[in-house]
Backbone as CSV, one residue per row, in Angstrom:
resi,resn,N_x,N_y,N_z,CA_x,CA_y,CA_z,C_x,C_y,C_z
1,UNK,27.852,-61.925,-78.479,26.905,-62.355,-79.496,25.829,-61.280,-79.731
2,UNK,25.526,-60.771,-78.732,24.648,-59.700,-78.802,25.052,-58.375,-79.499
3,UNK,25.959,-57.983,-79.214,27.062,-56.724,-79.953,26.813,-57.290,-81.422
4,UNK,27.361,-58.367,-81.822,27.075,-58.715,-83.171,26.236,-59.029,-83.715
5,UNK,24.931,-58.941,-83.354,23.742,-58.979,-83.673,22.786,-57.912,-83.548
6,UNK,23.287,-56.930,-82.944,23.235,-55.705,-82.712,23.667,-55.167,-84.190
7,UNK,25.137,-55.076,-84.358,25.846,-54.620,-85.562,25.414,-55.348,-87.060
8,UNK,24.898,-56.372,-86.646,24.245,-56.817,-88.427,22.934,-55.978,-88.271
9,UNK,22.089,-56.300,-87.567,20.958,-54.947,-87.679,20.883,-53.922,-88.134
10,UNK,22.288,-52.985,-87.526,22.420,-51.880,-87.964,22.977,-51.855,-89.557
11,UNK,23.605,-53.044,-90.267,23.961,-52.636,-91.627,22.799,-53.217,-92.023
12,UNK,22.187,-54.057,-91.722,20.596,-54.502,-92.630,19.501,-53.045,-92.636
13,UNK,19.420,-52.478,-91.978,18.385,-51.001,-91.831,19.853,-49.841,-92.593
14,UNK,21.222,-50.196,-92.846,21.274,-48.813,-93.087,21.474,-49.462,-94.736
15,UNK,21.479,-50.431,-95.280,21.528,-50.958,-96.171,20.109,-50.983,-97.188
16,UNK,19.246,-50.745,-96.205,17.588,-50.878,-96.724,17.578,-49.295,-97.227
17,UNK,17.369,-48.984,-96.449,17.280,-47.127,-96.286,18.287,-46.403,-96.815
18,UNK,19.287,-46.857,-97.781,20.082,-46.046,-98.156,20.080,-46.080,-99.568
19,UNK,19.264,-47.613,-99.783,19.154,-47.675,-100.829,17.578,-46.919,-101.728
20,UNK,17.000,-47.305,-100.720,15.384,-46.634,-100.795,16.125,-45.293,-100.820
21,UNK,16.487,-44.283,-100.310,16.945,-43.047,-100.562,17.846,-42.603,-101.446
22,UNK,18.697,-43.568,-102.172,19.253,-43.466,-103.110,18.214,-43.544,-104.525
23,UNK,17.369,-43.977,-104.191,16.409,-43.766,-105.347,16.158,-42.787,-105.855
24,UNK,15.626,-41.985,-104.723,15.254,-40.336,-104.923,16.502,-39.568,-105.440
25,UNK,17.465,-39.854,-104.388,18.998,-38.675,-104.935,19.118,-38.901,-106.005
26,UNK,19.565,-40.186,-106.869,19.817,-40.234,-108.291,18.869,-39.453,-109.250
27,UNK,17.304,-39.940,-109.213,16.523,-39.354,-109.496,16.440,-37.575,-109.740
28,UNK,16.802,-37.165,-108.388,16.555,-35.636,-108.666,18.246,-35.298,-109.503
29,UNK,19.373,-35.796,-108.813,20.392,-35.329,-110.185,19.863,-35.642,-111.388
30,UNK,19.729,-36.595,-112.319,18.641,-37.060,-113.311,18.485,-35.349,-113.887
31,UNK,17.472,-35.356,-112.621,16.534,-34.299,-113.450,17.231,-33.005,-113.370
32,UNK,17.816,-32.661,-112.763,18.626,-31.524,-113.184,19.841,-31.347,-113.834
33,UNK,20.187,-32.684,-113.928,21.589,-32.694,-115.741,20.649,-32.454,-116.667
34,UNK,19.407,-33.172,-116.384,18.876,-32.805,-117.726,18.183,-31.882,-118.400
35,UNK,17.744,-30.660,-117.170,17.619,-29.533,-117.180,18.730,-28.645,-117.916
36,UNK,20.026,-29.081,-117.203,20.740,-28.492,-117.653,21.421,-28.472,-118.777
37,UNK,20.905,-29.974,-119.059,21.294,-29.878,-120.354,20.496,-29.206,-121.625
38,UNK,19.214,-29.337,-121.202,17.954,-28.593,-122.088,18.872,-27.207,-122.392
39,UNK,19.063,-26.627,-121.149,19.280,-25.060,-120.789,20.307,-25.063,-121.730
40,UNK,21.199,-25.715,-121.549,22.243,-25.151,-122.453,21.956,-25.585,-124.285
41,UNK,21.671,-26.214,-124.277,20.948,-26.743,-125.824,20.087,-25.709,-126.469
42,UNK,18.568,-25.062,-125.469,18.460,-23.751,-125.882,19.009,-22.756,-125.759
43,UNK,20.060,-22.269,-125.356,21.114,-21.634,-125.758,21.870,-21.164,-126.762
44,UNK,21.989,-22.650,-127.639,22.115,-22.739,-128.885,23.460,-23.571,-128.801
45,UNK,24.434,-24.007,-127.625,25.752,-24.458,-127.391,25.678,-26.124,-127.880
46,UNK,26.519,-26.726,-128.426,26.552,-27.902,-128.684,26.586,-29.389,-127.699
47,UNK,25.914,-30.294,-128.108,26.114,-31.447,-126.977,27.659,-31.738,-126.751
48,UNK,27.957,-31.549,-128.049,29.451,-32.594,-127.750,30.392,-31.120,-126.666
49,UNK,29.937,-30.137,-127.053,30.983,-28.916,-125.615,29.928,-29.470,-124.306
50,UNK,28.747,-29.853,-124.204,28.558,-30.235,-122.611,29.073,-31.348,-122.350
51,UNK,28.728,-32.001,-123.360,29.870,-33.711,-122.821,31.506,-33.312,-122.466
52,UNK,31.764,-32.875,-123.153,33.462,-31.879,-122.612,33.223,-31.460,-121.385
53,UNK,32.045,-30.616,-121.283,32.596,-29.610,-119.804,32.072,-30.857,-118.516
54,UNK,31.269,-31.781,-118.970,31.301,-32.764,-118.119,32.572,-34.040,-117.808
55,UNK,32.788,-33.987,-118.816,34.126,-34.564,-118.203,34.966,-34.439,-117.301
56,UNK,35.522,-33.490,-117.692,36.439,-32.125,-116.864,35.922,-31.951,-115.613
57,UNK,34.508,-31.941,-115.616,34.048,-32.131,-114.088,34.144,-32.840,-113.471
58,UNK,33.977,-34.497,-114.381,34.246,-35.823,-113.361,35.631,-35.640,-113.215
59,UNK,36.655,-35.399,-114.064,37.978,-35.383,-114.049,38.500,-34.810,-112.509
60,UNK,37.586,-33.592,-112.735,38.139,-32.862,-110.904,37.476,-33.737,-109.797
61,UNK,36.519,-34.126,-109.751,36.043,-34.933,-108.564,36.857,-36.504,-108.680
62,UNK,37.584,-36.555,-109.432,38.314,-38.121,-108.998,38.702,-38.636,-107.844
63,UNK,39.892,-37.672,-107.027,39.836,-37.193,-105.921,39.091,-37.853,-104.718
64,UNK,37.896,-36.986,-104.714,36.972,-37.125,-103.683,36.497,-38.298,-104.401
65,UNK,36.055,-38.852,-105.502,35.448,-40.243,-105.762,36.007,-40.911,-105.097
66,UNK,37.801,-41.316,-105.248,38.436,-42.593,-104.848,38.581,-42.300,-103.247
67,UNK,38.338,-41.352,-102.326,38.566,-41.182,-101.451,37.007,-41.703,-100.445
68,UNK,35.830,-41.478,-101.081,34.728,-42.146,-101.202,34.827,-43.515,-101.098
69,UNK,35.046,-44.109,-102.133,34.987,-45.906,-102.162,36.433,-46.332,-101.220
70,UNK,37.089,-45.485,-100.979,38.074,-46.162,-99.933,37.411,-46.261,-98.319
71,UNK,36.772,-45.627,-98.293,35.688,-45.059,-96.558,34.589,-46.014,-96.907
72,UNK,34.160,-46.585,-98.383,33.282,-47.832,-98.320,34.117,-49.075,-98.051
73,UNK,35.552,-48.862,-98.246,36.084,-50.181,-98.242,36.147,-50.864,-96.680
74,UNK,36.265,-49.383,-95.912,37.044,-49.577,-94.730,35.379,-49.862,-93.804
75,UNK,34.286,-49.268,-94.410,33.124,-49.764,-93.846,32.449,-51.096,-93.983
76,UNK,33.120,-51.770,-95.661,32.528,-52.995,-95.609,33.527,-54.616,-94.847
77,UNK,33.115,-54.398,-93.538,34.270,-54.988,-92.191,33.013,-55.788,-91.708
78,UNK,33.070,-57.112,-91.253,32.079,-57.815,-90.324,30.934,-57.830,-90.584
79,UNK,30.244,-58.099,-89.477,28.855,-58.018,-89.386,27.799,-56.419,-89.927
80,UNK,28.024,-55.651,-89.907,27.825,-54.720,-90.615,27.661,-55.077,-92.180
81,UNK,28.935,-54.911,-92.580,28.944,-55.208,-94.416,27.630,-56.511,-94.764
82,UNK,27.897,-57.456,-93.780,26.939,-58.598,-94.765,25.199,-58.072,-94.042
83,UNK,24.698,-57.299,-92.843,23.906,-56.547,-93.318,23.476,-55.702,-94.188
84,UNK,24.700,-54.862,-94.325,24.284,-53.970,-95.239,24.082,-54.392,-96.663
85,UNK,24.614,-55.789,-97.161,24.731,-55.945,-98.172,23.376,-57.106,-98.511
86,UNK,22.399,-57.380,-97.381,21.524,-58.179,-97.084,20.491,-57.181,-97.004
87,UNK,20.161,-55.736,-96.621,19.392,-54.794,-96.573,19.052,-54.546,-97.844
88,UNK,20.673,-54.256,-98.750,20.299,-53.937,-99.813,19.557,-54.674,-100.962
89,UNK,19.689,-55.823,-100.752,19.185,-56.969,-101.391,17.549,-57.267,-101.243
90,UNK,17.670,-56.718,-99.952,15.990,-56.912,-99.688,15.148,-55.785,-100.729
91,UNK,15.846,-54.619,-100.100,15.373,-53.148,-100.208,15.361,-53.538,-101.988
92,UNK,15.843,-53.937,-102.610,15.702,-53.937,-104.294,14.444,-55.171,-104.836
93,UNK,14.461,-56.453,-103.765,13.390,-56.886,-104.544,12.332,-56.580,-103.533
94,UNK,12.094,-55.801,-102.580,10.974,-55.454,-101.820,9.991,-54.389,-102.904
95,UNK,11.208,-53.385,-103.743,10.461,-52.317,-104.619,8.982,-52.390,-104.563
């Protein structure tokens, strides 16, 4: 009982904190697509060729995406997952 109360802990704190830190990461990509997108705009290059070369980019990371949410699948198991998924819940209306 203790092990498993142990292990919801640990997905309630990594569920809080991952999400609180996911704030920031999104945030700073944010700001540097959109840098980059400035950059290339003064340039003089068109939106619709960066929306292209972004594609093509998600296109190559598919890959590593689905290989990603499969390592979430295999993490959301037991007592863990319904912390983590109870952290996160907090961590969003705590804002």
């Amino acid at each position: 009982m203790v092990a498993v109360l142990i292990q919801f802990l640990m997905g309630l704190g990594l569920g809080y904190f991952s999400i609180k830190a996911l704030k920031y990461i999104v945030a700073s990509i944010l700001i540097l697509v959109l840098g980059t997108a400035l950059s290339i705009w003064s340039i003089g290059s068109s939106p619709e060729s960066l929306l292209g070369s972004l594609y093509e980019t998600f296109k190559e990371f598919t890959p590593q995406l689905i290989a990603l949410l499969q390592l979430l699948g295999i993490m959301t198991v037991g007592p863990i997952s319904l912390g983590f998924i109870l952290g996160v819940i907090i961590a969003l209306i705590k804002k």
